[in-house]
N, C-alpha and C positions, 0 to 999 in steps of 0.2 A: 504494500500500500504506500500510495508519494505520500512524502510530508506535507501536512497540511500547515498552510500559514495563515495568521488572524491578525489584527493590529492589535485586539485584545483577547487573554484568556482569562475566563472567572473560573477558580477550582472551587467548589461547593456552590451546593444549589437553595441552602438554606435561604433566611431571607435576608441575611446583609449579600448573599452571593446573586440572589435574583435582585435585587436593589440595583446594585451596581452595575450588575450587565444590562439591565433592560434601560437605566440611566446611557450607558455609553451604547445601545442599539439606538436609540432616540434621537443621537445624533448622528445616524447612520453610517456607522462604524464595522468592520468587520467584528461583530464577537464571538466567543464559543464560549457557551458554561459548559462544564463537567464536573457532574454530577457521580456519587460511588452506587445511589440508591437508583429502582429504576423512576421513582418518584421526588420529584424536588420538596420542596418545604423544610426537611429535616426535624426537630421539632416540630415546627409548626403545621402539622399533620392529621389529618381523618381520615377512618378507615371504618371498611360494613366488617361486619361478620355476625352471620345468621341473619340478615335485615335491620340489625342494629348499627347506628352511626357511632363510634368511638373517635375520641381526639386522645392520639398517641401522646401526645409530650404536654404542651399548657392548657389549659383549663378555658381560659377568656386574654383578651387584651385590655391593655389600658394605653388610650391616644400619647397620653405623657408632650403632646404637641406636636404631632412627627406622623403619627400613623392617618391620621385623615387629610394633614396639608400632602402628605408623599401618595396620597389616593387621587387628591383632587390634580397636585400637578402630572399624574398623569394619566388624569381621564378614566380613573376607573371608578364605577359605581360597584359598592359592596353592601347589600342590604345586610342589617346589625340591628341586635336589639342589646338592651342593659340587659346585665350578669348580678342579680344584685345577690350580695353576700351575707350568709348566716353563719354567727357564733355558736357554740355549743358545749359546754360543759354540764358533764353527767344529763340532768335533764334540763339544766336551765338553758333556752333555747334564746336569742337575739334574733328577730331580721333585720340587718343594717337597711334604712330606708333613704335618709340624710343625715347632714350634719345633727340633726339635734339628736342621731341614735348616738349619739358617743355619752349622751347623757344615761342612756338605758344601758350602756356598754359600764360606765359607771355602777351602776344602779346592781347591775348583775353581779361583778365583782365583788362589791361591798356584801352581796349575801353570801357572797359562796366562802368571804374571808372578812366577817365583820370588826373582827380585830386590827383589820390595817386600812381603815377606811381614810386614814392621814395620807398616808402611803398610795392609796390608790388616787386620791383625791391629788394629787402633787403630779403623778404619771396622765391622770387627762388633761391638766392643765399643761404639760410638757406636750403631749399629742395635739393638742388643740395649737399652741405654736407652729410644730411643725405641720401642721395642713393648711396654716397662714402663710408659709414658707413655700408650701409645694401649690399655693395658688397663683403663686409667684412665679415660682419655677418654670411652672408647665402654663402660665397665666396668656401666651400667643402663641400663636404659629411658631413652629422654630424656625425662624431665620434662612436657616440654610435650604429649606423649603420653598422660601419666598423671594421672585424677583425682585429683589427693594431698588434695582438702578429705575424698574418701569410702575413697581406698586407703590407708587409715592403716600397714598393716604395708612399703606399701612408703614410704612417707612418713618414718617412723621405722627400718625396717629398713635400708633400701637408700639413702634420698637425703639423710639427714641427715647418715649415717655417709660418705658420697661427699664431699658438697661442700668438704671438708674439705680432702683429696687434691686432689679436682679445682680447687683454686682456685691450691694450689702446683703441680701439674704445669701449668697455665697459665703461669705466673710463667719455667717452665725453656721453655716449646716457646717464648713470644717472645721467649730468647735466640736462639733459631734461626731467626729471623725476617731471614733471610737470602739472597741469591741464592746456590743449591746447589754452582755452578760453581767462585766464589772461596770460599765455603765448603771444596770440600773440595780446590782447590787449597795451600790452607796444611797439609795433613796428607799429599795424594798428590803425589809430584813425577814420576811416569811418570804423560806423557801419556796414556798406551792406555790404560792402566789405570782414570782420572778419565771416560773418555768410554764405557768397555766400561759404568761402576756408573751413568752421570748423562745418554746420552745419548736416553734415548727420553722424557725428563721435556721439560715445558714452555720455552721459554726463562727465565733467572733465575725458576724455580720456590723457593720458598723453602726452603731448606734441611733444616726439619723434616717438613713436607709431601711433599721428594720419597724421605726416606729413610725415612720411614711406612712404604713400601708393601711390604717384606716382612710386616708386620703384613696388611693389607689383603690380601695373596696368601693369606693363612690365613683371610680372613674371605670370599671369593668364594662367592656360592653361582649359582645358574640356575635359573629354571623351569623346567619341562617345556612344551616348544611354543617356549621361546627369551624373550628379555624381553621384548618385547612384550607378553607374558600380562598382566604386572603394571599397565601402563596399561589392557588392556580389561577386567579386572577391577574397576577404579576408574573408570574409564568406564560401566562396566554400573550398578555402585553407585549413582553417579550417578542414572541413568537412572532407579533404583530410586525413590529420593528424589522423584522428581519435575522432576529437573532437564532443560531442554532447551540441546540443542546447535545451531547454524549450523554448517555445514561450509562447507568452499570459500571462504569468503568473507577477507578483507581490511578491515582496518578503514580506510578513507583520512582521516578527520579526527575529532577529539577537541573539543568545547567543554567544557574545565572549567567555567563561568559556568552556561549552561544544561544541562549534566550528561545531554549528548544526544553521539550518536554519530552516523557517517555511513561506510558500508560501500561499494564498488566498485561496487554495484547500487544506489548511489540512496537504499538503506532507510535509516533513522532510526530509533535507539531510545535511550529516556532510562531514567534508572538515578540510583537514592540512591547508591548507593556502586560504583567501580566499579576493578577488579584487575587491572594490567596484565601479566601473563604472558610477555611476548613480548619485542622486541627493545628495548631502551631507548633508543637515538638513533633507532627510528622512532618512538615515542611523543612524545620532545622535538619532534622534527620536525614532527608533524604537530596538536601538540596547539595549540587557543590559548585564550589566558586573559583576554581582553577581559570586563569585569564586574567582576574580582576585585579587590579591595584593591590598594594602589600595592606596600605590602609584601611580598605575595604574590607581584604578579607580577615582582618584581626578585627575590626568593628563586629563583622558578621560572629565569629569565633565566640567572642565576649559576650552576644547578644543572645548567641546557641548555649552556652554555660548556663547561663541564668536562668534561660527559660526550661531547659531540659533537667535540672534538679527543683524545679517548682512543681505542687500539686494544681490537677484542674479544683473545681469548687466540687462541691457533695455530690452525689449521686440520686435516686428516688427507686424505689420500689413502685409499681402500680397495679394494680388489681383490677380487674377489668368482670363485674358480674353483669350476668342476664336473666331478669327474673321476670317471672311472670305473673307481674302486678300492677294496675294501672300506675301510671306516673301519677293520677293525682294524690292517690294514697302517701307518696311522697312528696307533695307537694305542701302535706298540711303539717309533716314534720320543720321543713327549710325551704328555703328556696336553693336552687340550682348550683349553686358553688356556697361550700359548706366547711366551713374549721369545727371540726369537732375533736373534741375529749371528752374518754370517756371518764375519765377519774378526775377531780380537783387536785390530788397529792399530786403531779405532775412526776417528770422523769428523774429528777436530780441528775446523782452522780454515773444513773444505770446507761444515760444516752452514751458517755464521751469515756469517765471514767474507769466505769466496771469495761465497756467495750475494748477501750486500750489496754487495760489490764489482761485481758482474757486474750486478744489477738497477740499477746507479749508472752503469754506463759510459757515457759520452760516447756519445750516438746511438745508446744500448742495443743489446744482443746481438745478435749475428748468432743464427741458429739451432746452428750447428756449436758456437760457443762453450757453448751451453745444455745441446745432448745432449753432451758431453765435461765438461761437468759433473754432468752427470746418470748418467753410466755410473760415478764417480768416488766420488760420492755414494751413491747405490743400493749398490756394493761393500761400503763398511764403513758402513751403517746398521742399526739395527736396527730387525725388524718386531715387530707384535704381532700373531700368528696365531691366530685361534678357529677349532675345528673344531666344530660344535656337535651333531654325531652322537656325537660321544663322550663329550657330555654327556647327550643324550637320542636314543637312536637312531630316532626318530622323524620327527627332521629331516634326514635324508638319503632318498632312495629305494633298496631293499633291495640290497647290493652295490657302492654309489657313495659317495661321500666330498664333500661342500662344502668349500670352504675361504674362509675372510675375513682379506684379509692387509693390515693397515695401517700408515702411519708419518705420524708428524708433516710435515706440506707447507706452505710457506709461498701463503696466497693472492695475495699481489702479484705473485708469481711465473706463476701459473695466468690472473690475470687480465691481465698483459701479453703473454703467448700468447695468448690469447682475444682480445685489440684486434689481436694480428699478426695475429691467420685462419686461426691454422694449431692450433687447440687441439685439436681431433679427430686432427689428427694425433700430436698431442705424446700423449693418451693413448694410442692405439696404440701410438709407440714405447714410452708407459712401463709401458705392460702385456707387452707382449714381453719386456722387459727384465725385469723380476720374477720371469715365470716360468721364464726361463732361467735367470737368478741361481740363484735356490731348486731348481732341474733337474738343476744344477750342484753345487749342495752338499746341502744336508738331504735335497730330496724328489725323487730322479732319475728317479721314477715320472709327476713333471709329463712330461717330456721327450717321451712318448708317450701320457699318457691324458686330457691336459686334453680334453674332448666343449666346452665353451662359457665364455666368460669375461665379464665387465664391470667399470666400475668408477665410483666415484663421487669426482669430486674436489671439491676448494674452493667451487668455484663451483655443483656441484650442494647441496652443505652449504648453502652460502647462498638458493640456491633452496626447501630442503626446509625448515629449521630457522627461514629469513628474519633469522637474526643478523648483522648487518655483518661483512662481512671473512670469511665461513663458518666462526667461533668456534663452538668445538663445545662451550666450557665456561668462563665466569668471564672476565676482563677480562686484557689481557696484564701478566706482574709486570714488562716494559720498561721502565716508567715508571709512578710512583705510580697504585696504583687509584684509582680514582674513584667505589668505595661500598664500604658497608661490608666488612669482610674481617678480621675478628677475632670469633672463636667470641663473646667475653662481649660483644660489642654485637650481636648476631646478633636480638637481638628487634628493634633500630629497621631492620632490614634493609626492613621494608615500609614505611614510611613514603615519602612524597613530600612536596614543598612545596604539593601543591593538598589540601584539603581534599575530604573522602570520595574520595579518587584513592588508592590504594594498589599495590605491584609486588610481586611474586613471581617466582622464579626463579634460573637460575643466573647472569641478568647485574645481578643485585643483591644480589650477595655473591662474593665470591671470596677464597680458588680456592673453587670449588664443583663438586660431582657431583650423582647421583640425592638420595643422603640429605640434602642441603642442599636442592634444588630442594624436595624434599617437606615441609623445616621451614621454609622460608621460605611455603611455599602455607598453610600451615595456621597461621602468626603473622600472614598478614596475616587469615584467616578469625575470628582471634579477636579484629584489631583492632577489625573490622567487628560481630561479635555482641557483644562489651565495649559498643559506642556504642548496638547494638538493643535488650542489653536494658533494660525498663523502670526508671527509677527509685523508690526507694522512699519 
């Protein structure tokens, strides 16, 4: 087969990878994404199985300023409804509706822990800050969205009068640039209470980032069809433009020098400029810079060290049931995207520290030691449950209910089961275990109607997404990130040390979601047409 040549290649087809290439098809450019799955989105995924509609990776979107300006500039209608979000401990139930639920969000707490009503009383007034902060934030269009040389009234209306605000509410959110844990250790001294508000967050997620998200509960919305729409929409666009895709395939080696690629099948294609998408220690890994300047290639060297002893962020478990019960019997429990716990005594020390203890032992676990950790754990964790018929009832079959039940899973955990032999069994048991758990409290309807179940852990994340470690988002805050991860330097997020090589994504900026993946695809897209276009 000849070598194929493009002016641009995008490797991953997630959504900073569709972002970017259908940005540089627009300007009608040679592009090619390549894609490892035979499907683009990456996370951001829907799938049938049995007549039911499932979303592989997140739950709902939130605009965050970025996801409807990046629809509108380019012309795609997405029909969306709001995701709105319920709390959940033991039986005390919340439906977040607006701002004034943070007072019922209050209200709950205070009974479930009437002894630290000081303490909780100090934490809504700290949350109620920061959703003054993130009205701010996300308060216009972002920018980079918007012509401001030809939108003058939002140019002068909206972004002059912003920047103003937005440069001091920066100044206060990296006070809170913090890990969330000791954070709000110094304000709550009941344990249960610190782990009921902080325990389904990231590990040492930052402080201001993890107590955002009642703001971000009021910002959820969903397509219709599940999120997936929003990738095949932008895939289509694509298409429109002229863009061509590779599916299936796998990039195996990188020459930055001759600006040629080489894929699992042998093919070869070279490219002016080219966007990595995808996982970042496989790019380091597989890239080489033989040609390049002495300088270059010790930048690149330096750049490959750091990142390749750093971990990605957490991984998730997800549980995927089919039951055969109308959705609205679920609907009178929550609404469609749901944090539940079942216990008020929360996790403590079982989430981090009995688990590093126990992946640490001398001649590692027996299996007994692991399910007695795992029945222990599972008890006071909390899930995040999408029902996504109740968001569009379209994605269930008429009478039946989906349900997608996740929690943060440690991968080293998953993959030292998997070197035992026994990891099919261990999902078994930890599928049993869930839907009795949830049988047992919330949904006793499991107990007799589950019809079929599956699930995806760590290791399938890794396989489907191909991110180290089955990081499902942004680099872990354990130890110093290793790129960008501060909003105002968020334009050099694409850059790399090889020249015309640029990344995109969410393991080149953290923390990161959808709305970051998509402004990072679309600032490396402008780093690229900045260099094309002609000089004057």
């Amino acid at each position: 087969m000849a070598e194929q040549e493009y002016h641009s290649i995008v490797v991953g087809g997630g959504m900073a990878g569709l972002t970017c290439a259908t940005y540089l098809a627009r300007e009608g450019l040679n592009v090619l994404l390549v894609e490892k799955n035979r499907e683009c989105g990456g996370l951001v995924n829907t799938f049938s199985h049995n007549g039911f509609q499932f979303d592989a990776g997140i739950r709902a979107l939130e605009n965050a300023g970025i996801i409807f300006p990046m629809l509108n500039e380019l012309g795609i209608e997405l029909d969306v409804v709001k995701s709105p979000v319920s709390v959940g401990v033991e039986n005390e139930i919340l439906n977040i509706a607006d701002i004034e639920s943070l007072n019922e969000y209050c209200n709950l707490l205070v009974k479930l822990y009437p002894d630290s009503k000081a303490e909780i009383d100090q934490i809504i007034r700290i949350i109620r800050k920061i959703m003054k902060h993130m009205d701010v934030l996300y308060g216009i269009e972002n920018p980079w969205f918007k012509d401001t040389a030809r939108d003058l009234n939002y140019l002068f209306r909206k972004l002059l009068p912003w920047l103003p605000k937005f440069l001091l509410t920066i100044r206060k959110i990296n006070r809170m640039n913090v890990p969330v844990e000791p954070y709000l250790q110094k304000i709550i001294k009941n344990p249960s209470l610190l782990d009921i508000i902080s325990q389904h967050f990231f590990r040492n997620t930052p402080a201001f980032f993890a107590l955002s998200y009642f703001s971000l509960y009021l910002d959820y919305f969903y397509p219709r069809g599940g999120v997936g729409r929003i990738a095949g929409e932008v895939e289509q666009k694509f298409l429109e433009y002229g863009g061509e895709i590779v599916r299936e395939t796998t990039i195996e080696k990188v020459s930055a020098f001759e600006k040629r690629l080489s894929d699992h099948n042998k093919n070869t294609y070279s490219f002016k400029n080219l966007v990595w998408a995808a996982d970042l220690k496989t790019f380091y890994r597989i890239t080489g810079t033989e040609g390049l300047s002495r300088k270059t290639r010790m930048k690149f060297e330096k750049t490959k060290s750091l990142l390749l002893e750093k971990r990605g962020g957490d991984s998730v478990f997800t549980l995927f049931i089919e039951v055969d019960e109308p959705v609205e019997s679920f609907g009178k429990i929550s609404n469609g995207h749901f944090f539940y716990s079942p216990s008020r005594k929360g996790l403590g020390d079982i989430r981090w520290g009995d688990l590093d203890r126990l992946l640490n032992k001398p001649g590692g676990p027996v299996r007994s030691d692991i399910l007695n950790w795992l029945d222990k754990f599972l008890a006071l964790n909390t899930y995040e449950i999408s029902i996504p018929a109740l968001k569009d009832q379209e994605m269930a079959p008429e009478g039946k209910t989906g349900l997608i039940i996740s929690f943060l899973a440690d991968y080293d955990l998953f993959k030292m089961i998997a070197d035992g032999g026994w990891h099919e069994e261990f999902i078994k048991e930890l599928e049993e275990r869930i839907i009795k758990l949830l049988g047992d409290s919330i949904y006793p309807v499991l107990k007799e109607k589950v019809t079929e179940h599956f699930s995806f852990s760590p290791l399938s994340y890794e396989k489907r997404v191909g991110t180290s470690g089955g990081a499902i988002t942004g680099w872990s805050f354990r130890e110093p990130v290793p790129v960008i991860n501060k909003i105002m330097a968020a334009n050099r997020a694409a850059v790399t040390p090889l020249p015309s090589i640029y990344q995109a994504g969410q393991w080149t900026y953290s923390p990161a979601g959808v709305p970051m993946s998509i402004l990072t695809g679309k600032l490396a897209a402008l780093r690229i047409l900045s260099a094309h276009k002609p000089k004057k």
